[in-house]
BABA-137664 format. One record per residue (C-alpha): z, x, y. Coordinates in pm, whole numbers, padded with zeros to 5 digits, always signed. Last residue first. Example, Ala and Ser with C-alpha at 12.3 -4.5 7.8 and 13.67 -1.06 7.14 Angstrom:
+00714+01367-00106;+00780+01230-00450;
This chain:
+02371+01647+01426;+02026+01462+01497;+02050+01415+01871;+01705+01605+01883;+01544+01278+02065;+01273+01277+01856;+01510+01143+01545;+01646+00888+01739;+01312+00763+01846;+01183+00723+01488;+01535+00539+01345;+01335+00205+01415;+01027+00328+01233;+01249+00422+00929;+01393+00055+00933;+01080-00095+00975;+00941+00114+00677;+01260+00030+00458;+01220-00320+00554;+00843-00334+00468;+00896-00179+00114;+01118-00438+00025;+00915-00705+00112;+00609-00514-00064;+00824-00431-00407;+00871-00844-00391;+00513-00958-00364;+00394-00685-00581;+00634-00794-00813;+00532-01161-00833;+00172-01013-00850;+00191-00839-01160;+00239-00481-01180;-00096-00317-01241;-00238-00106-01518;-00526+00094-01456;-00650+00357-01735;-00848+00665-01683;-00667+00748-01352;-00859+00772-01063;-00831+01058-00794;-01165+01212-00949;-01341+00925-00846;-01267+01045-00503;-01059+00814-00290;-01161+00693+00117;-01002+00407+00253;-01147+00159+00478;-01075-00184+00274;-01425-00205+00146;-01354+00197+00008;-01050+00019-00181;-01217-00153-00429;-01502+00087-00417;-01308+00336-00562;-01112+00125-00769;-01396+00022-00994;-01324-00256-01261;-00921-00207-01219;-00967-00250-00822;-01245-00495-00842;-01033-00747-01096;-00723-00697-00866;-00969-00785-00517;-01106-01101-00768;-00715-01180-00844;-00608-01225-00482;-00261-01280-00383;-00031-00992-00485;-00306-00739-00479;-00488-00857-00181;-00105-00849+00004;-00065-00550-00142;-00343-00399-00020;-00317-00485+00355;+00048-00401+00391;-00029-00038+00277;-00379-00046+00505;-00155-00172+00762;+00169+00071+00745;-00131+00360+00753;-00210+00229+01060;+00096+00217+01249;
């Protein structure tokens, strides 16, 4: 799951590495562009505030069971056995 990745892959640089949180607040768009993902400067808010990194670190665990637990219900779903 790709998208799962690129999730998982910027909040472990957001939990864990201050110079990727300086880049992001200093110029998000080509914070993220070196991680593969496209935003138009218009897509920025004036003002970037993030959480700090003991949160990130927590919302991201949390996050990741909810997505494996959706993925896991995926098949189920297909199947049209949905009532």
């Amino acid at each position: 799951m790709q998208t799962f990745s690129k999730l998982s892959a910027i909040l472990d640089k957001l939990a864990g590495d201050s110079q990727f949180r300086e880049r992001l607040c200093s110029n998000p768009v080509a914070a993220l562009s070196a991680l593969g993902i496209s935003l138009h400067p218009d897509q920025v808010p004036t003002q970037i505030k993030l959480p700090s990194t003991a949160s990130l670190a927590a919302d991201k665990f949390e996050l990741t069971a909810k997505l494996e637990t959706n993925a896991s219900m995926l098949p189920f779903l297909l199947s049209g056995n949905v009532a």
